[in-house]
N, C-alpha and C positions, 0 to 999 in steps of 0.2 A: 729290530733292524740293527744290525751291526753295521758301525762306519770306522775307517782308518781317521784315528786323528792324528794330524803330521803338524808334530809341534817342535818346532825351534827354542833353544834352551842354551844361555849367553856362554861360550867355549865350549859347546859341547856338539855335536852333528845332530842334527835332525834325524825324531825316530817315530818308527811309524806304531799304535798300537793300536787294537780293534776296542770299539765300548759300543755294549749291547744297549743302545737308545730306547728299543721297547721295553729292555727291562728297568732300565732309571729312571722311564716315565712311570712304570708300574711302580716303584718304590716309592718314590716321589708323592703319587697319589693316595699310598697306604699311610707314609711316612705323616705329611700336611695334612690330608684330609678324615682317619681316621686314628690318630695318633693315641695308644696306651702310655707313652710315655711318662705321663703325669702322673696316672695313675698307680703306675710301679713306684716312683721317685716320693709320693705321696705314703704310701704304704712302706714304707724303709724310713723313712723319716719319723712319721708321725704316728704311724703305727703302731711300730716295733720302737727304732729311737737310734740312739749312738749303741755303736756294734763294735764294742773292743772284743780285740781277738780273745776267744777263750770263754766270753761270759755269758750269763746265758741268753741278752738278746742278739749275739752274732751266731749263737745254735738255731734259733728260732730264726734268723734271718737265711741262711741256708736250707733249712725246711722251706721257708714259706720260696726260694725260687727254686726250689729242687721241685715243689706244685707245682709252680707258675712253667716252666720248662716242661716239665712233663703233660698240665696240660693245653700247651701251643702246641704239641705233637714233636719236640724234639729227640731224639735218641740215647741211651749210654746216660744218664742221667742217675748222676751218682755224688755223694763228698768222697773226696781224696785225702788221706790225710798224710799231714807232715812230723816228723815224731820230733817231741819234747818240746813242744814250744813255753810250757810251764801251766803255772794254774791260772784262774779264772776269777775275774773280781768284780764288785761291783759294789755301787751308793746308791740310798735311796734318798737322803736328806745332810745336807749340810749348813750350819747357820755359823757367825761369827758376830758376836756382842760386847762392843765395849762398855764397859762398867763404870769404871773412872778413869779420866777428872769428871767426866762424864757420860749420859748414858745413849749409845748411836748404834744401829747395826751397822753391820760394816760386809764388803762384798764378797766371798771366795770361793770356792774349789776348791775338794780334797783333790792331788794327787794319784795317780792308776797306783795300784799295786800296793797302796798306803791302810796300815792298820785304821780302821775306827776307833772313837773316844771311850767305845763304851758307855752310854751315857754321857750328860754335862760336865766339863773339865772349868775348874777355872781360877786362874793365876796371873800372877804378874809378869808383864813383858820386860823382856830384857834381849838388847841385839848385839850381835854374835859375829864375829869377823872370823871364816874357818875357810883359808885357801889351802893349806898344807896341811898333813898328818901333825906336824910338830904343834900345830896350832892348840890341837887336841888339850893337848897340858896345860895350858894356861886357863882353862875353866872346868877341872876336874876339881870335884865338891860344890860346885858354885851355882849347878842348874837345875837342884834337886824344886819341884813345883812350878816349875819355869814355863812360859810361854815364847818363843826363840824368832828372833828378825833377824833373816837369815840375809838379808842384801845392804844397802845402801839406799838412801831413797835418791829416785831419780830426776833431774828436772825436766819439767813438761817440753816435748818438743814439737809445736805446732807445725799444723800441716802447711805446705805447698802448694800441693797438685789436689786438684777432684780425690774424692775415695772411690771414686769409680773409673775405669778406664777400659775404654774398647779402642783398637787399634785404627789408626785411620792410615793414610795412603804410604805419609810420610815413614811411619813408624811401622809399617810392613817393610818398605827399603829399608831402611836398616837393618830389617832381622837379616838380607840378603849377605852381608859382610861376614864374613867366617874369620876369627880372632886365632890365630896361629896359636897353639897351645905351648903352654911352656916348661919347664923341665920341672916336674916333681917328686923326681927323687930325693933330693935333695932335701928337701921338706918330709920325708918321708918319716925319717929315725926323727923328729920332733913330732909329730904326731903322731908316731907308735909311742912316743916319749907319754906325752900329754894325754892320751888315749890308758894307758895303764896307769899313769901319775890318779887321771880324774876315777877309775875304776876300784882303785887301792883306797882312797880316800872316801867314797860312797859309801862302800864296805864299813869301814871304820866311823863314820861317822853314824851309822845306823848300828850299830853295837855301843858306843860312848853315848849316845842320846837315852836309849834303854835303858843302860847302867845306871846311870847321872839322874835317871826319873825327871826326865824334860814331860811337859805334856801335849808339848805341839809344837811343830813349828810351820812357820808364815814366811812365804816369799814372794817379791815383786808378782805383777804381771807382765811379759814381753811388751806389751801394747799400752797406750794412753786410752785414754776417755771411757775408762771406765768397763774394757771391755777386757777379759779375763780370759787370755791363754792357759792353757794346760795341757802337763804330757804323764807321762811314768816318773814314779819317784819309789822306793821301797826297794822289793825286789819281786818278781811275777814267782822264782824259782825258793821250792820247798828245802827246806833246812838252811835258805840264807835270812837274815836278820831283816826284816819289813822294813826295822828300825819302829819311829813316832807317829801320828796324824799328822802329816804334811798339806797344806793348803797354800793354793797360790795365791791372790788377794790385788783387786783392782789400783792399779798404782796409785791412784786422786785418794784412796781410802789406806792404802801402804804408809804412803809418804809422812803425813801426820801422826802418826806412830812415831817412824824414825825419828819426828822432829821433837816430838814431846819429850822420848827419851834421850834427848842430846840438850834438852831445857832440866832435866833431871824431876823431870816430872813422873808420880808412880801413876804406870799405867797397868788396868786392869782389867781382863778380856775374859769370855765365857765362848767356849768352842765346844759345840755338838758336832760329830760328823755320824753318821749313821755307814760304814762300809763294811762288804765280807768279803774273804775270798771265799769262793765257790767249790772248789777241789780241796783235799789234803796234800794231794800229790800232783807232782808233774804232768801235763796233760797233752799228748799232739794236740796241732790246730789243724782246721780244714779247711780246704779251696771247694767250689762246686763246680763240678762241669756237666756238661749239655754238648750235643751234637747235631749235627743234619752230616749224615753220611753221605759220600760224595759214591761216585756209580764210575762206572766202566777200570779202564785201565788207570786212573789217576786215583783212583778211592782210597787205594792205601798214604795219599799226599795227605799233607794239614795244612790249613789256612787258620789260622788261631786268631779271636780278639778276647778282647777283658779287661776287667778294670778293680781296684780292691774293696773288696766289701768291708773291711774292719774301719776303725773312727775311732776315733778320740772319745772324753764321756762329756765334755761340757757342754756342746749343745746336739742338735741330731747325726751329726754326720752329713749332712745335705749337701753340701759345695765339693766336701772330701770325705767320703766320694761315692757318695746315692748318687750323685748327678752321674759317674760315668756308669756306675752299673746299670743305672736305669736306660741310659742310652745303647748300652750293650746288648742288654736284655731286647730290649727294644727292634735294635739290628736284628736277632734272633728269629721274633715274631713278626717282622715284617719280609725278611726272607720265607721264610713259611705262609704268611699269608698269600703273597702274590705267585706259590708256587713253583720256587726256583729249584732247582734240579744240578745243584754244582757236580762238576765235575771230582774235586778232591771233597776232602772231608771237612769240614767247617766248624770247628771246636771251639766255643767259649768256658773262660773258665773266669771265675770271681772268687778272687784271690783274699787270704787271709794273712793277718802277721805284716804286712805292708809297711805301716806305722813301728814297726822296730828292727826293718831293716832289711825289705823286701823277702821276707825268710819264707812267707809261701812259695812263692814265685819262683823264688833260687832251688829250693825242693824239687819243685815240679821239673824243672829244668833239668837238675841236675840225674832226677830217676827216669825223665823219659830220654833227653835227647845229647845233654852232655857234661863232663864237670872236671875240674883240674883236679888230681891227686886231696885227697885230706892231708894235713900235717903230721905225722905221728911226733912232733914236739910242742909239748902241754903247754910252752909259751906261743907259740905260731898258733896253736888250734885256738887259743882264748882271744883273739885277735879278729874284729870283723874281716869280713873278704877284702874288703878294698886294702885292706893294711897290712894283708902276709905274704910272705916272702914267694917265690916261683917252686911250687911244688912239683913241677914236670909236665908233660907235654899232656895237652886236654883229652880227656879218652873219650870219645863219642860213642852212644847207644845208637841202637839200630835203628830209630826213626830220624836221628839227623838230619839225611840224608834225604826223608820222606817231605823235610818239613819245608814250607814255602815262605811264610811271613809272620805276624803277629802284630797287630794294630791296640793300643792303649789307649784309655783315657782318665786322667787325671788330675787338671788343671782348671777345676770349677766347673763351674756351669755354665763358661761363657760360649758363646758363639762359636763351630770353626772359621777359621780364615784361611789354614794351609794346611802342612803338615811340614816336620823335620827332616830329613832325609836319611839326618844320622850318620854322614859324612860318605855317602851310597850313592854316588853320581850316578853309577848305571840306571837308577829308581825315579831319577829324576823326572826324565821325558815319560815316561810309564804314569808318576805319579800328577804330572800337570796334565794328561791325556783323561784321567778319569777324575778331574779336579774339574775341566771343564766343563759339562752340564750343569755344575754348582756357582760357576760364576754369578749366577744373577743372585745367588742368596749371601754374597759373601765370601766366598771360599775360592782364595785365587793364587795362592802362594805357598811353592815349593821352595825351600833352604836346605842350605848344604849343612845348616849347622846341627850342632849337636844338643839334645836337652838330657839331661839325667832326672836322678832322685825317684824314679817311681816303676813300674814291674817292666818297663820293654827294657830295662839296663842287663836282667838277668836274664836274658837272650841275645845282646846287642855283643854281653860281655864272654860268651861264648862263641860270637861267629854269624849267627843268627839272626836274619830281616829282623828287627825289632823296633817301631816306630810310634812316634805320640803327636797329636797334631796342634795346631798352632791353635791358640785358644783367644777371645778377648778376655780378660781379664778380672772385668768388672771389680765389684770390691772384695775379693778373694786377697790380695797381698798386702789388701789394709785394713779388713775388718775380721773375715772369716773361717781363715787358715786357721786351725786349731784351737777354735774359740766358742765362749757361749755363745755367739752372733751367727753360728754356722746351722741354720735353719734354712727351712720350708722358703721364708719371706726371700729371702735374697737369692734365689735362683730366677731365670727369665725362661719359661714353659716352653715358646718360640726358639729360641738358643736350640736347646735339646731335642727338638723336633727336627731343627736342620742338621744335629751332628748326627740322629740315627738315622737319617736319611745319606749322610755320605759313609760314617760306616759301612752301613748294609751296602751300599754299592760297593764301596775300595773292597770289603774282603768276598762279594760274589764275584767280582773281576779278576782278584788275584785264586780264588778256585775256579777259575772258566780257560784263562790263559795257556795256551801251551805250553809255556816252560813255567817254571818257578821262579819266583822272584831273584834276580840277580843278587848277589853276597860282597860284602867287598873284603877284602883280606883279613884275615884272620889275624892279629896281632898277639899271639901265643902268651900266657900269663896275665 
């Protein structure tokens, strides 16, 4: 049963849009009452594990849905790859043991990209103040056997609020306010500044650490209570310096290090890390995609969702981001199940590289549908996207034109409540029209604002429908955002069941529609 729903939406006229009721009962029912969900988000996690791009359990994590896809009966089922993303690394063990004044283990993570110890290393701590190159000089001959505190210790800063948060009435009105953006040019050339100042200095510090025969070095964690952020440290790219064993270390277990040696106390640490990389050489990374081919005169359209498969190494990847694949995946198979028949084409893809800087995503983008000029200046080219200068006017491939939307997800595993709009007024009344069947589960609020940081930017920043939807929260921005706590246990199984339930509908309604999603201006560069 298809009904017009005529929804009112505050400065904008009321607009009519058709939502196929018998098919969102049919999702609905696939979605709640026979959900794989878990199952997939289960087998990504705990299965396989954390899926850093390149290593080998994000190869094995691309096998195992390029199966799972193949056997739900979807289409075109392939990896895509992106060239050069570097090589491929991995740990299997890492310990940290103080020695004296006394004898304690103590908590950390190596580093991505970070050489192993080779065996047990073990020497005296000594901490290290290196903001600039010049700094360099002041401890040449000095760190030969050395163990390096590469921070400050920090003081604890207790919580406020719950570590948990889902969005209640109040705190949806407010996502509704749109923050006029403000002039960032200006800020520009200090951030190109500080962006090649911190890039020069990496470089060089992982050549001096070598030299000098350091054996390790230890830095803060972002987080208190014990719980252990971690990202890249060394370098992923073949013929640049790895540099030392870098490990991050629980700030409650950091901190008394710094203090002991500011009491001038000798401290002394034993560090095993067990890491390799995997390649010699530079390696593409790969995205996987799947289809359900759309039929009549629209089949050559795309209606695109996805979410990234890659993760960090410290805990499974589960919040960031098994959770959205698994719900994508998920959309996938219950389109399929209930035997939908879109009109355009409906193409998932589970994106690689995400974690350093949406670089699958912008790939894919950029070889199917669109992309500004390259830089032919070796200073412009070494420069992320977001930081180089206006290359010329965006040259669009021949599906552009084909393409309709693309839905994300990537902000935990909480709940949806909305979606973003992404500054897309026309999407608005379109997008509260097929938001409503969801009301009763939560899901009620369209915004005009904007979210970035994750793969709908590198279609957003193109021209192109690109949208991520409003999430609860949960304890994703206090515990499990790129940390060992980002597990199995802190997802809600319920959550994920209702966001593949409004995926699968938002992107069969945007392949069902007559036209394609409305676009809002293209802001060139």
């Amino acid at each position: 049963m298809w009904v017009m729903m005529c929804l009112g939406v505050s400065g904008m006229a009321a607009a009519q849009e058709p939502v196929d009721l018998d098919m969102v009962s049919r999702i609905r029912q696939e979605a709640f009452h026979r959900s794989q969900v878990m199952a997939t988000f289960s087998h990504l996690t705990e299965g396989i594990g954390p899926r850093l791009t390149n290593s080998p359990q994000m190869a094995q994590a691309n096998a195992w849905t390029r199966g799972k896809f193949s056997e739900w009966g979807l289409a075109n089922v392939h990896d895509e790859a992106f060239d050069d993303f570097g090589r491929g690394w991995e740990f299997s063990d890492a310990s940290v043991q103080m020695l004296s004044p006394r004898a304690l283990p103590l908590h950390a993570l190596p580093k991505a990209w970070t050489p192993g110890t080779n065996g047990p290393v073990e020497g005296e701590v000594m901490a290290v103040t290196i903001k600039k190159l010049v700094d360099l000089e002041k401890y040449k001959g000095k760190l030969a056997g050395k163990i390096l505190l590469l921070n400050e210790a920090r003081p604890y800063k207790r919580g406020v609020e719950a570590d948990s948060h889902r969005h209640d009435e109040a705190g949806l009105a407010e996502l509704q306010a749109f923050a006029v953006p403000k002039d960032t040019d200006k800020d520009r050339a200090k951030r190109i500044k500080q962006y090649t100042q911190r890039q020069e200095l990496t470089r060089a510090t992982n050549e001096f650490f070598v030299a000098e025969g350091v054996l390790a070095t230890v830095g803060i964690s972002g987080w208190d209570n014990g719980i252990i952020r971690v990202g890249g440290g060394g370098s992923r790219r073949a013929g640049e310096s790895v540099g030392v064993p870098e490990l991050a270390m629980a700030a409650e277990h950091y901190n008394p290090l710094v203090r002991a040696v500011e009491r001038k106390q000798a401290v002394k640490l034993r560090v095993n890390v067990k890491a390799r990389f995997t390649d010699e050489a530079d390696q593409p990374g790969y995205n996987t995609v799947a289809e359900i081919p759309g039929s009549g005169s629209k089949a050559g359209e795309i209606v695109m969702l996805g979410a990234h498969m890659d993760s960090w190494h410290a805990g499974t990847g589960a919040a960031d981001n098994a959770a959205g694949v698994a719900v994508m995946m998920e959309a996938m198979r219950i389109l399929k199940a209930v035997g939908a028949k879109p009109k355009r084409t409906i193409r998932v893809v589970l994106w690689s590289g995400e974690e350093q800087g949406l670089i699958g995503s912008q790939a894919y983008v950029a070889k199917h549908f669109a992309a500004y000029p390259e830089p032919t200046d070796p200073a412009q080219k070494a420069l992320p996207a977001s930081l180089r200068e206006s290359t010329g006017a965006l040259q669009k491939k021949r599906d552009y034109d084909r393409f309709s939307a693309y839905f994300n997800m990537d902000n935990g595993s909480g709940r949806f409540r909305g979606i973003y709009a992404q500054e897309n007024l026309a999407v608005m009344p379109i997008f509260q029209a097929w938001l409503e069947p969801f009301h009763d589960v939560g899901a009620t609020t369209v915004v005009t604002r904007n979210t970035g940081s994750t793969d709908h930017v590198s279609f957003d920043r193109v021209g192109l429908p690109g949208f991520q939807f409003i999430q609860d929260r949960l304890d994703y921005s206090s515990n499990v955002h790129h940390s060992d706590l980002d597990t199995w246990d802190h997802a809600e199984p319920e959550d994920l069941k209702q966001a593949a339930a409004i995926v699968a509908s938002f992107v069969y309604h945007a392949a069902m529609r007559e036209e394609k999603l409305p676009r809002k201006p293209l802001l060139e560069g």
